[in-house]
C-alpha positions in Angstrom: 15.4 1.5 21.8 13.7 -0.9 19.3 10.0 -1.1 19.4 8.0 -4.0 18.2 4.1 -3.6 15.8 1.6 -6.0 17.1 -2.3 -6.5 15.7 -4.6 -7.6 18.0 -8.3 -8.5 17.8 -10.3 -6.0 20.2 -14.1 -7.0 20.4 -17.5 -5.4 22.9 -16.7 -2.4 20.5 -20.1 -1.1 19.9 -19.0 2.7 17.7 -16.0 4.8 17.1 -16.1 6.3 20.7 -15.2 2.7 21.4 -12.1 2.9 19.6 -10.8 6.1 21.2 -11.7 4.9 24.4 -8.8 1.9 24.2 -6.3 3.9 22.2 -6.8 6.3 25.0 -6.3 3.9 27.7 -3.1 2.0 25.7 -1.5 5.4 25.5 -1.3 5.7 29.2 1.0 2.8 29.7 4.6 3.4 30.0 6.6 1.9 26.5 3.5 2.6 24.3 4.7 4.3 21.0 1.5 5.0 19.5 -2.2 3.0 19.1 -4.4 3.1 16.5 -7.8 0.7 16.8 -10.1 0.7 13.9 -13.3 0.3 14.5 -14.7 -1.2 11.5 -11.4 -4.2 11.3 -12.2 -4.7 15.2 -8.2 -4.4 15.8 -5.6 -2.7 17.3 -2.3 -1.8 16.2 0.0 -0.9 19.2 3.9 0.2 18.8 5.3 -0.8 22.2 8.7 -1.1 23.8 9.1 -5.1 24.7 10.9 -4.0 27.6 9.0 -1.4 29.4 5.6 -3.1 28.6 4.5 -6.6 27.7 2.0 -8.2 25.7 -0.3 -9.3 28.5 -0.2 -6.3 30.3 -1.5 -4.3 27.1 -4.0 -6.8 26.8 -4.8 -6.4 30.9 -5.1 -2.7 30.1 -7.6 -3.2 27.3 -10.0 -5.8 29.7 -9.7 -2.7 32.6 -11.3 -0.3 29.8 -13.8 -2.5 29.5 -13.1 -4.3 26.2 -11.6 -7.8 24.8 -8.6 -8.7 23.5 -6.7 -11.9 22.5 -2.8 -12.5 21.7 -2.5 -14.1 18.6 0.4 -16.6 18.0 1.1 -15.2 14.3 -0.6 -13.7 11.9 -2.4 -16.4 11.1 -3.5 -17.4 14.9 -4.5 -13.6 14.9 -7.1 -13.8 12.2 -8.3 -16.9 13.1 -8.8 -15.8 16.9 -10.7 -12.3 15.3 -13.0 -14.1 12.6 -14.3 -16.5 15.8 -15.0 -13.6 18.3 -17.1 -11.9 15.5 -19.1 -15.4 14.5 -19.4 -15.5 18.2 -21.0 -12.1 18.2 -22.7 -12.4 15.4 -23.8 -15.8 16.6 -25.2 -14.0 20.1 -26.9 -10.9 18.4 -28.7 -12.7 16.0 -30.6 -15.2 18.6 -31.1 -11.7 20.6 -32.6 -9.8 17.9 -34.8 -13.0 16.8 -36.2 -13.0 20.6 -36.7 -9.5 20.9 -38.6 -9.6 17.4 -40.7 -12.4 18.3 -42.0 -10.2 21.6 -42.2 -6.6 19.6 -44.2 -7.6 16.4 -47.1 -8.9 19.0 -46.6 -5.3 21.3 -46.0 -3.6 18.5 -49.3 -4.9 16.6 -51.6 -5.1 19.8 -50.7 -0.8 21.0 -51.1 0.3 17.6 -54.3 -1.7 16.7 -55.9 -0.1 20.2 -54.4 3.5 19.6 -56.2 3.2 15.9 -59.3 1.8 17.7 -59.4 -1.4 15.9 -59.8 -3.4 18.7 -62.6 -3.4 20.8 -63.2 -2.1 24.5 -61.0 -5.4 25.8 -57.7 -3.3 24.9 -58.1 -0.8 27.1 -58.2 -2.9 30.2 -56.0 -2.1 32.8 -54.6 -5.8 32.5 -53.6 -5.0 29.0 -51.2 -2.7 29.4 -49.4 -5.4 32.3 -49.4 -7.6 29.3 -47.6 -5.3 27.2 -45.1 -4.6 30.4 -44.3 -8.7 29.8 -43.5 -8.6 26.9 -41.5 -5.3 26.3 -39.0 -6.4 29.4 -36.8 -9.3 28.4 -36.7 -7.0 24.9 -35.8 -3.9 27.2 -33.1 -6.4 29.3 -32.2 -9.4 27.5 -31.8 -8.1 23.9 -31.2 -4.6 25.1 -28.6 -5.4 27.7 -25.1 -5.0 25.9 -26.6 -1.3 25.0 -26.5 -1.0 29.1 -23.1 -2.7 29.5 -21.8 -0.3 26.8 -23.0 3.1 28.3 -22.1 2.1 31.5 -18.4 1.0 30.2 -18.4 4.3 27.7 -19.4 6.3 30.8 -16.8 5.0 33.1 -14.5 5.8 30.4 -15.5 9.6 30.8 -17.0 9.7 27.7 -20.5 8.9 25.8 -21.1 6.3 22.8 -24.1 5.4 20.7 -24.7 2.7 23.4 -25.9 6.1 25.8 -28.0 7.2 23.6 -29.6 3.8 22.8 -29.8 3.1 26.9 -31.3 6.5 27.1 -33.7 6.5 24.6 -35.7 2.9 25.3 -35.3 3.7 29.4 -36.7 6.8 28.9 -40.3 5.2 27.3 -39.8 1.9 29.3 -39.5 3.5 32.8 -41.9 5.8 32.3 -44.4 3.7 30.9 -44.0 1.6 33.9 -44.5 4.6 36.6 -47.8 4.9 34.7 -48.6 1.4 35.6 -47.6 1.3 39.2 -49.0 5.2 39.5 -51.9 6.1 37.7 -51.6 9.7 38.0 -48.3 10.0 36.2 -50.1 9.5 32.8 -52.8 7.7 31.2 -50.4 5.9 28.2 -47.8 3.7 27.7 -45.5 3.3 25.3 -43.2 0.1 26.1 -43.8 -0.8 22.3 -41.9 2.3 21.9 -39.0 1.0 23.8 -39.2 -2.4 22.0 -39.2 -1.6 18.9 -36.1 1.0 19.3 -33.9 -2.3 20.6 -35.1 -4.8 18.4 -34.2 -1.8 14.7 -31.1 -0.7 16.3 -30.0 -4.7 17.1 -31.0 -5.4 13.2 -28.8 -2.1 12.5 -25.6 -4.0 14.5 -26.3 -7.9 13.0 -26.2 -5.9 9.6 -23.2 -3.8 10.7 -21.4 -7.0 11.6 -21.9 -9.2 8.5 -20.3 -5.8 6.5 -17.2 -6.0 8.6 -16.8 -9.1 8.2 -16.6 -8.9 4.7 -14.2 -6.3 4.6 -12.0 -8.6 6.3 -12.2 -11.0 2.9 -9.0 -9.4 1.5 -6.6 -10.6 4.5 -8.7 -14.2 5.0 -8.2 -14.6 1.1 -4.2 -14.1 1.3 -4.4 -16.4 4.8 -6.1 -19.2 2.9 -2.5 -19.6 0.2 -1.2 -20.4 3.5 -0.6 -24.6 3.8 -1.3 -26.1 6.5 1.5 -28.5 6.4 4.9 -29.4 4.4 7.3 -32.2 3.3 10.3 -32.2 4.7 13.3 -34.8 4.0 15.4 -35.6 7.2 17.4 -38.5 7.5 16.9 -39.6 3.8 13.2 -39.6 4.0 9.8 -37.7 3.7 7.5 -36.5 6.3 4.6 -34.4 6.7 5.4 -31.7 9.2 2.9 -28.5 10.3 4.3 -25.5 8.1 4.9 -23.8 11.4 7.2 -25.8 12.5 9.4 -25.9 9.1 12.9 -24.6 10.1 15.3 -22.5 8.2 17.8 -24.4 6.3 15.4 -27.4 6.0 14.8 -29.5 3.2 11.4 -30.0 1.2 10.5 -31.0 -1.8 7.4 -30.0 -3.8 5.3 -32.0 -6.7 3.7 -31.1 -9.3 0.5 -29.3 -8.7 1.4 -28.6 -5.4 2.0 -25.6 -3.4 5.1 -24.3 -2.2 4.8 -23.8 1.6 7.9 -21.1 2.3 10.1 -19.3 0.3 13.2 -20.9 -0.9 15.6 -21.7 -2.8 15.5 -24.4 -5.1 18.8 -27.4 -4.7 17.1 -30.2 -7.2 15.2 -30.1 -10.3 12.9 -28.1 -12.4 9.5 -26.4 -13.2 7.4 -24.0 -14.1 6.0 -22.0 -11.0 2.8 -19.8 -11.0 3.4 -16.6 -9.3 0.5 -14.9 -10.5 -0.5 -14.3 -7.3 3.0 -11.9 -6.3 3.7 -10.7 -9.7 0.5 -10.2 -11.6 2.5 -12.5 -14.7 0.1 -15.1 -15.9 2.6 -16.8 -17.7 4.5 -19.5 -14.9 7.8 -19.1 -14.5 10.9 -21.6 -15.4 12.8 -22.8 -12.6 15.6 -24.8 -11.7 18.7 -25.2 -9.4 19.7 -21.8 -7.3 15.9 -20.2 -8.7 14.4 -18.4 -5.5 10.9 -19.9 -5.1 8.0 -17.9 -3.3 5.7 -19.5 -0.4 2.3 -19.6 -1.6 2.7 -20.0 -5.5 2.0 -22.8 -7.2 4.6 -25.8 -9.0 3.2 -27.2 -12.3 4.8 -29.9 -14.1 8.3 -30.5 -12.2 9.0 -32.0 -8.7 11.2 -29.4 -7.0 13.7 -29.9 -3.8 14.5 -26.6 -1.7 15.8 -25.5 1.2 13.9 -22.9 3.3 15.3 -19.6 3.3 12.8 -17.4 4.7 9.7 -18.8 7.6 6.9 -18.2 9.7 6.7 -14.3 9.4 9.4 -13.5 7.4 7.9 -15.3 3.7 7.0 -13.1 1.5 3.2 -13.7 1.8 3.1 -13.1 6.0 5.1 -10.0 4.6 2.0 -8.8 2.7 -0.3 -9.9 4.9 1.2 -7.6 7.6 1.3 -4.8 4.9 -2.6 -5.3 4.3 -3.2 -5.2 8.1 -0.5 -2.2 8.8 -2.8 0.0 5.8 -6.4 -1.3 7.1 -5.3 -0.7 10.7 -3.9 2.8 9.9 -6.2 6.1 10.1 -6.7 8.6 7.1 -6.9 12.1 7.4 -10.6 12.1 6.5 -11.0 9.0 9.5 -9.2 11.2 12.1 -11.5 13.8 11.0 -15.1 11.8 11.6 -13.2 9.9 14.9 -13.0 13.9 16.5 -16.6 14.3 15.6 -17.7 11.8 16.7 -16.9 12.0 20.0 -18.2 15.7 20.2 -20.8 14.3 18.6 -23.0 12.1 21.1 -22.4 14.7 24.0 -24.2 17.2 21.4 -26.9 15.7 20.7 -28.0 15.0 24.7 -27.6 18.2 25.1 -30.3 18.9 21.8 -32.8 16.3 23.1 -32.7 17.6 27.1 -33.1 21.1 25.2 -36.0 20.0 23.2 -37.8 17.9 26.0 -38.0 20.6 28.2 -39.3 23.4 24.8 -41.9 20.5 24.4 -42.9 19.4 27.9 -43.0 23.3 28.6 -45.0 24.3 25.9 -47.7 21.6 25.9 -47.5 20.9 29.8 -47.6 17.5 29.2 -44.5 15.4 29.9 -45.2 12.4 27.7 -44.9 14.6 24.9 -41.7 15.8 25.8 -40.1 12.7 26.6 -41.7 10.8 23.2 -39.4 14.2 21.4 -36.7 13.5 23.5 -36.8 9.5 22.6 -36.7 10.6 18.9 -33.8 12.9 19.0 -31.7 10.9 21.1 -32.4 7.3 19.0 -32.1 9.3 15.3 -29.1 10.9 16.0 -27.3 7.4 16.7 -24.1 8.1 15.4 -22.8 4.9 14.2 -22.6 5.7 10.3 -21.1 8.5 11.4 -17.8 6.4 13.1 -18.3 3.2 10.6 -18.5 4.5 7.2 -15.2 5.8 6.7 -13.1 2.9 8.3 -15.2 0.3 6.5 -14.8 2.3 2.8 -11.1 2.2 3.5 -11.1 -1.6 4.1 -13.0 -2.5 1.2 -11.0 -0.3 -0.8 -7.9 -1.8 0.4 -9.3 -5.5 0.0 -10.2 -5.3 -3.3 -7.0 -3.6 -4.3 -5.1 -6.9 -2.3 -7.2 -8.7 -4.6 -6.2 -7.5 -7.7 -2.3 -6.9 -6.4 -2.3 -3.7 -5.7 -0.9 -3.1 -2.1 -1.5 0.5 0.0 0.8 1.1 2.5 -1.4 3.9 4.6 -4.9 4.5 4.4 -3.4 8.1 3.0 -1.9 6.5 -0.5 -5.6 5.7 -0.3 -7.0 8.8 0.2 -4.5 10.5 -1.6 -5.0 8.2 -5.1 -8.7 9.8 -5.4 -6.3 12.6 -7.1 -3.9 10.9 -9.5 -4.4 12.0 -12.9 -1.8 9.6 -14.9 -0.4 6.0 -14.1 2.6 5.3 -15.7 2.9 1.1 -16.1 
């Protein structure tokens, strides 16, 4: 049985819940080997059979859990397809925070200035606190909304995310601050600019979130941009500029000098000195000339230089490392398994700490507004998203700076396990 590797971009991941809820789901297809999504690289690395289970229907399988997921083309296409689904979020969640902003500061200003008294008796007309109801609901449903689209999808997955907590938290002070509008006698505050101001932090705490992942990311994109986007090729006696996908092995091209060479090769006419500083870490370029392997990606100095294509498309050297970088940033360390298990423990926990201390609080004082303001603080401090990001983003930085200076990692464990090497031998 041969299986085949395949990276895909997976986005609407909001924590590392997330992630186990779609390795979860790909498992329990017939033909899947083993998935492994990492959160912080938004992909997923699947080991399927081709012919018990296809592409699509792994991708179908993902939409049903609640997520996205595109098929790239090739490595390449892959990237390309993941760096525009997070500048599209990124895009999304940054005019979301900026309107929720714009309606918080003013809330946020106008409840505080009246509970410190320094506004006058106008603020505590009835009509004010309808104003404050205006303001905090598009923040409570507009930029709040994919924090109800992810507990409800995290929920139907039979588990609990950050995105419950979050949804809890805010509709907790929202709804009740709106029974005290519509009944009097439930309570004599309200604290929408509570609700607000939880949305608008925790949607700063995502925009930020995003931007890091994005550049841990920089190590892969970097090796991507060596790629040409197009090659010469001689047929029939002359040149032509062809897309550097659709170069064929056993083709001719030819190369001059400062130019790039597009595949690997081997060389049929003339010589040079090629830089492959980039594959070997040798500053010095290297002479070449007739039956000299060349290497897609570096760089031909002084010479022009004929070859024919040997190795293309995913089999140069550079899609070779390129799939190596993604294999190592898609795999899971011992020390990421670890905070993936507690995490999911984790969020079910803490619900079970804030119902526990709104009912010691609501109890004690008999006053249910203090209760639920405890239960609002427990359930929005103990957000676990550190908890499920930090490791998985550490280990992609790690590994892209490595790629950067040529050193490659095969697992996230050589990573882990080089904290411990005492001695290098060169």
């Amino acid at each position: 049985m041969a299986f085949d590797e395949i990276h895909l971009p997976v986005t609407g991941m909001t924590c590392a819940n997330c992630a186990a809820n779609i390795e979860r789901a790909v498992k329990k297809l017939s033909g899947i080997r083993d998935a492994s999504v990492n959160f912080a690289a938004e992909t997923a690395s699947i080991v399927f059979d081709p012919e018990a289970v296809g592409l699509r229907e792994i991708v179908a399988q993902i939409e049903r859990a609640g997520y996205g997921a595109q098929i790239p083309d090739n490595a390449e296409g892959g990237e390309d397809a993941g760096e525009a689904a997070r500048e599209a979020e990124l895009a999304a969640q940054t005019v979301k925070f900026f309107v929720g902003l714009a309606l918080a500061v003013p809330l946020f200003v106008l409840s505080m200035g009246r509970d410190l008294g320094i506004f006058g008796a106008w603020a505590h007309h009835w009509g004010v606190n309808w104003f404050f109801f205006l303001l905090a609901t598009p923040v409570q449903f507009y930029t709040g909304f994919d924090y109800y689209v992810g507990a409800f999808k995290s929920l139907r997955n039979r588990s609990a995310n950050m995105d419950v907590l979050v949804a809890m938290g805010s509709s907790a002070a929202y709804f009740y601050s709106l029974a005290v509008l519509v009944l009097p006698h439930a309570g004599d505050h309200v604290y929408f600019e509570t609700a607000a101001v939880i949305i608008v932090l925790i949607k700063l705490g995502k925009i930020l979130e995003t931007r890091a992942k994005r550049k841990t990311g920089g190590a892969i994109r970097h090796l991507l941009d060596l790629r040409l986007k197009t090659a010469s090729v001689i047929a029939d006696d002359r040149e032509e500029q062809v897309p550097v996908d659709r170069v064929a092995q056993g083709d001719i091209l030819i190369v001059r000098p400062g130019g790039q060479i597009p595949v690997d090769g081997i060389i049929t006419e003339g010589r040079s000195s090629v830089d492959e500083s980039m594959f070997s870490g040798e500053p010095l370029p290297v002479d070449k000339g007739p039956n000299n392997e060349v290497i897609g990606g570096s760089i031909n100095r002084d010479g022009v230089l004929t070859f024919r294509a040997t190795r293309v498309g995913r089999d140069t050297a550079l899609a070779r490392i390129v799939k190596l970088v993604q294999d190592a940033q898609g795999s899971k360390a011992p020390i990421q398994a670890l905070a993936d298990r507690v995490a999911a423990v984790f969020v079910p926990f803490v619900m079970g700490v804030a119902g526990v201390t709104f009912l010691i609080w609501w109890v004690g004082t008999n006053d249910f507004a203090v209760g639920m303001i405890r239960l609002v603080a427990v359930l929005v401090i103990a957000c676990p998203c550190a908890l499920g990001l930090a490791t998985p983003t550490a280990m992609m930085a790690g590994m892209g700076k490595g790629a950067e200076a040529g050193i490659l990692f095969k697992t996230s464990q050589a990573l882990e396990t080089a904290a411990r090497l005492k001695t290098i031998a060169m």
